[in-house]
C-alpha positions as CSV (number, residue, x, y, z in Angstrom):
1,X,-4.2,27.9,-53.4
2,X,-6.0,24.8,-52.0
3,X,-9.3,25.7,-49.7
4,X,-9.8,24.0,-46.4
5,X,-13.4,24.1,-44.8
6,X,-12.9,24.5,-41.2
7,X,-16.2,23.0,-39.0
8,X,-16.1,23.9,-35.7
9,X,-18.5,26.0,-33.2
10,X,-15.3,26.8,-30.6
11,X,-13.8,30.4,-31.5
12,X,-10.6,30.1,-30.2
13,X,-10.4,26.2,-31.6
14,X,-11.5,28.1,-35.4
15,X,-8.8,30.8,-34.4
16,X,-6.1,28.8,-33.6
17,X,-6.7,26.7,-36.7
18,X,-7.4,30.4,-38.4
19,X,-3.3,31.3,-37.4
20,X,-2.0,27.9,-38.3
21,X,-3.2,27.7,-42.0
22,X,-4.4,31.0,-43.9
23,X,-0.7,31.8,-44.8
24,X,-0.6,28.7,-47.0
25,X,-4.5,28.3,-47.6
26,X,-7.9,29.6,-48.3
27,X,-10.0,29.4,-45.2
28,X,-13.9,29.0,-45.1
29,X,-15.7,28.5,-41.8
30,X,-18.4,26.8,-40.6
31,X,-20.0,27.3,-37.2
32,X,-22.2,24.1,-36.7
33,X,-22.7,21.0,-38.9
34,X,-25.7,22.0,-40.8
35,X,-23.6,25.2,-42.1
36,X,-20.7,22.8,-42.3
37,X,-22.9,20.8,-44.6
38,X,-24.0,23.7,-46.8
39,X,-20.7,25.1,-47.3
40,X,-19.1,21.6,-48.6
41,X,-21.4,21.8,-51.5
42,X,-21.0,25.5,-51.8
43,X,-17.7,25.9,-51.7
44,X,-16.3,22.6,-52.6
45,X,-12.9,22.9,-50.5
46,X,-10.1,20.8,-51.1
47,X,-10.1,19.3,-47.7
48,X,-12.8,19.6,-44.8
49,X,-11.8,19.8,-40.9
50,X,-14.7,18.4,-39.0
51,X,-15.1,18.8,-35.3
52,X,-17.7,16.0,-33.9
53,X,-18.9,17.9,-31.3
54,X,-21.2,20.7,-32.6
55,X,-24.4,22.1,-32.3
56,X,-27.7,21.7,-34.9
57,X,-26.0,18.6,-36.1
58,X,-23.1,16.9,-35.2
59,X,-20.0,16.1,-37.4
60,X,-20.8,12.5,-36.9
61,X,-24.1,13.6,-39.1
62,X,-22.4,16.5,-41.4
63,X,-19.7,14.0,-42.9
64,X,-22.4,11.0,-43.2
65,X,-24.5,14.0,-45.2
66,X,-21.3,15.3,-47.5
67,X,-20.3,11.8,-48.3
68,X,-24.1,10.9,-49.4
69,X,-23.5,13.6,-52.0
70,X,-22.5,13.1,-54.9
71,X,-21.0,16.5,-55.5
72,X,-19.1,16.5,-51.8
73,X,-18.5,12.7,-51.3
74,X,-15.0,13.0,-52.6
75,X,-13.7,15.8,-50.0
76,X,-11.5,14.2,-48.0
77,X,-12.9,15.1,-44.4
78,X,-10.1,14.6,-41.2
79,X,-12.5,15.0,-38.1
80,X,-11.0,16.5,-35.6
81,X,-12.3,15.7,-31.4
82,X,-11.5,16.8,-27.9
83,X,-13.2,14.0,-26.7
84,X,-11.4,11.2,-27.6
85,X,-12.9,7.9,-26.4
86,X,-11.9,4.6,-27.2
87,X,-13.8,3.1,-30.8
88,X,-14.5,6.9,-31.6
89,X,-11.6,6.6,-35.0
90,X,-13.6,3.7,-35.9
91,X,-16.9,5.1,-35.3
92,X,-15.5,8.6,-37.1
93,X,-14.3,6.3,-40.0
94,X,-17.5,4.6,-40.3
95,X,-19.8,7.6,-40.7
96,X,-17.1,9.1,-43.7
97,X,-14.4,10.3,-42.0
98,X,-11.3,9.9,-44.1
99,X,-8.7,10.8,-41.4
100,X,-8.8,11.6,-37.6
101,X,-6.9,13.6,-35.0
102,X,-7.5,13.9,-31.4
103,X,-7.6,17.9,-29.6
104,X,-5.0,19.5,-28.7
105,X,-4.3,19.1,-32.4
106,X,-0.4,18.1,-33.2
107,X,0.5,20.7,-35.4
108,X,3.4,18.8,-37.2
109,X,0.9,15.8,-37.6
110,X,-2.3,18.5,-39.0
111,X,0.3,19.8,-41.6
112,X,1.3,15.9,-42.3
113,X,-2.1,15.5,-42.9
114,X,-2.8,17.9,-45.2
115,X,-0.2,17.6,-47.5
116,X,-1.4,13.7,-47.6
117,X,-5.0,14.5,-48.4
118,X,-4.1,17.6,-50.4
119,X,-1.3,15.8,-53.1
């Protein structure tokens, strides 16, 4: 079973993602960047979910961080936003962002995803 890291400080954003996914995947959450950060090289998961908006350090910083690593720099990371702002998928892909999807996610477009980054 493939792991997906989940980073994202909203509850009910983690537990929506939470019912979408752990019937076909392994689930580890992270709360804020830092832990987001942590976990990566921890747990190396198949694919990260990266919100940009969280608290100690943003996802902006947590995905420059994991792809600096050696060990994590590979994890395909999809950030995920509410606010999306024009020039934010280009900034996103610029810091190490592999992928991007705007909030309220598309759930036919996250499970597209996935099975891209996770083939």
């Amino acid at each position: 079973m493939k792991t997906i890291l989940i980073v994202e400080d909203v509850a009910l954003n983690r537990d929506l993602l939470t019912q979408l996914l752990e019937d076909e995947y392994a689930l580890v959450m992270a709360t804020d960047g830092a832990m987001g950060v942590a976990m990566a090289a921890s747990h190396r998961p198949d694919v990260i979910l990266m919100d940009l908006s969280l608290p100690v350090l943003d996802g902006w910083e947590a995905t420059r961080r994991i792809k600096a690593d050696a060990g994590t720099a590979a994890i395909p990371v999809i950030a995920l936003t509410a606010n999306a702002m024009s020039g934010d998928e280009e900034k996103a892909r610029a810091a190490g962002c592999d992928d991007y999807m705007t909030k309220p996610l598309d759930e036919d477009l996250l499970f597209e995803k996935l099975q891209h980054w996770l083939e």
